[in-house]
N, C-alpha and C positions, 0 to 999 in steps of 0.2 A: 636658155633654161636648162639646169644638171637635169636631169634622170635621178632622183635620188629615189630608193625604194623603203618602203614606209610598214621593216617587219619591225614586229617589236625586240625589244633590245633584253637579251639574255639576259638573265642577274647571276653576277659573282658570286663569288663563295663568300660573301660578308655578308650581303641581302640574303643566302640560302641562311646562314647561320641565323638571321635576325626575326627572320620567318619561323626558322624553328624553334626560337626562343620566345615568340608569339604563344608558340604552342604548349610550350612547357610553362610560361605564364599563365595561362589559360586553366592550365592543369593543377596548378599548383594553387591558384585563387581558389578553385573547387576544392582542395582539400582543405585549405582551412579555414573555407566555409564552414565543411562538418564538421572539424576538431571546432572552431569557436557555437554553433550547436551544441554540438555533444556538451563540451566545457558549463556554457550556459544552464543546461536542463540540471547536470550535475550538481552545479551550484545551487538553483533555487531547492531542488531535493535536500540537500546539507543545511541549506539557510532555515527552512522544515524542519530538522530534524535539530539544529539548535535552539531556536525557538519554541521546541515545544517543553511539554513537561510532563512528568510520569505520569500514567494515569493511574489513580486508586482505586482499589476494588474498594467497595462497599460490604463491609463484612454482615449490615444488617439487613444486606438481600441475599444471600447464600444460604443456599442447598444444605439444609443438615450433613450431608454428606463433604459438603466441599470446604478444604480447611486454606484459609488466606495466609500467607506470612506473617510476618510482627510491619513488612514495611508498605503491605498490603499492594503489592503487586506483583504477585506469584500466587498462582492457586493450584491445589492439589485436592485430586478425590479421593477419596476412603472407604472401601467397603462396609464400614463401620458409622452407623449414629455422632452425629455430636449432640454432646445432650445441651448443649445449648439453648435457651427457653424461644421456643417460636414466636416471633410476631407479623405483623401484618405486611412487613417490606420482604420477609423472606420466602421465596420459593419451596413449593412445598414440595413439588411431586418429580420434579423437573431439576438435575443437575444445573443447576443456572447460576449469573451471580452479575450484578453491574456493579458500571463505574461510580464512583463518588460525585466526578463533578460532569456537569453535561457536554457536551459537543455541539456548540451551539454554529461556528462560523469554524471559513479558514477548511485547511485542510488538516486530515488526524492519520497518526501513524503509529502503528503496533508491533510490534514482534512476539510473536506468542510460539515458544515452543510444543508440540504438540506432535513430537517425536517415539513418545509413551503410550501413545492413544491409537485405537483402532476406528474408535468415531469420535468424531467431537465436532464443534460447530463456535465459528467464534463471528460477530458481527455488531450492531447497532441497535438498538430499541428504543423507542421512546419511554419515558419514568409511566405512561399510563399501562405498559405490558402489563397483562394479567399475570397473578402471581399464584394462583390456588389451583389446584387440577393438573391433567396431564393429555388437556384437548389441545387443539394445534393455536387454541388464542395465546397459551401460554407458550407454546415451544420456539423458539428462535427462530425466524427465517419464513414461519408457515401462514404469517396472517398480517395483517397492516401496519402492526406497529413496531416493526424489526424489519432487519434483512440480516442475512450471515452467508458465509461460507461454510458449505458442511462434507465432512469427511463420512460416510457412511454405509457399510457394504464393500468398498473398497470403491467407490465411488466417488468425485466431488459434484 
């Protein structure tokens, strides 16, 4: 019977190599793991934003004070009255103004400049928001039937 002794067998420099390229495999599957995340989220945000469509202010719920564009999705305040004849969908006391069409499903995306302002508040309301007065049923953000984001004091 040999005497054979039973260390284990060193690995060459092709197994060190193949090991290390274990490793940079390993590494490189985790990165574009997140490049194909990242990629994904990106996309369905774009897919969003092709999909969707302007939203329209409603010029017959604005603030005497707040003047819509002609293509009505741009609004501007005025220190000044519009003598515009009041009715029942407009805002009276409260810089305010909705959308045209509602926000029923799905997700909703806005850009609103708001570069010029020192407060202002932009958000969501149901069509039942009170429209008369300047208690907090009517103010954006302050009572059940809205929420917003508000710039105020130098606060959000």
């Amino acid at each position: 019977m040999g005497n054979h002794s039973s260390s284990p067998k060193r690995a060459d420099a092709s197994e060190r190599e193949i090991k290390l390229n274990d490793k940079r495999f390993e590494k490189l599957l985790k990165t574009l793991y997140f490049i194909s995340n990242n990629l994904k989220a990106q996309l369905q945000r774009k897919t969003a934003l092709l999909d969707s469509y302007p939203t329209v202010i409603d010029k017959q719920t604005c603030h005497s004070q707040t003047t819509v564009n002609s293509e009505g999705q741009g609004a501007t305040y005025s220190a000044t009255l519009c003598s515009a004849p009041e009715n029942s969908l407009q805002f009276d006391k409260v810089c305010c103004a909705l959308g045209s069409s509602p926000v029923t499903t799905g997700l909703s995306y806005w850009e609103v400049d708001v570069r010029c302002c020192t407060a202002w508040a932009v958000g969501v309301a149901y069509s039942s928001l009170q429209r008369k007065g300047q208690d907090k049923d009517v103010k954006l953000g302050w009572n059940r039937n809205s929420w917003c984001m508000e710039l105020k004091n130098g606060h959000l």
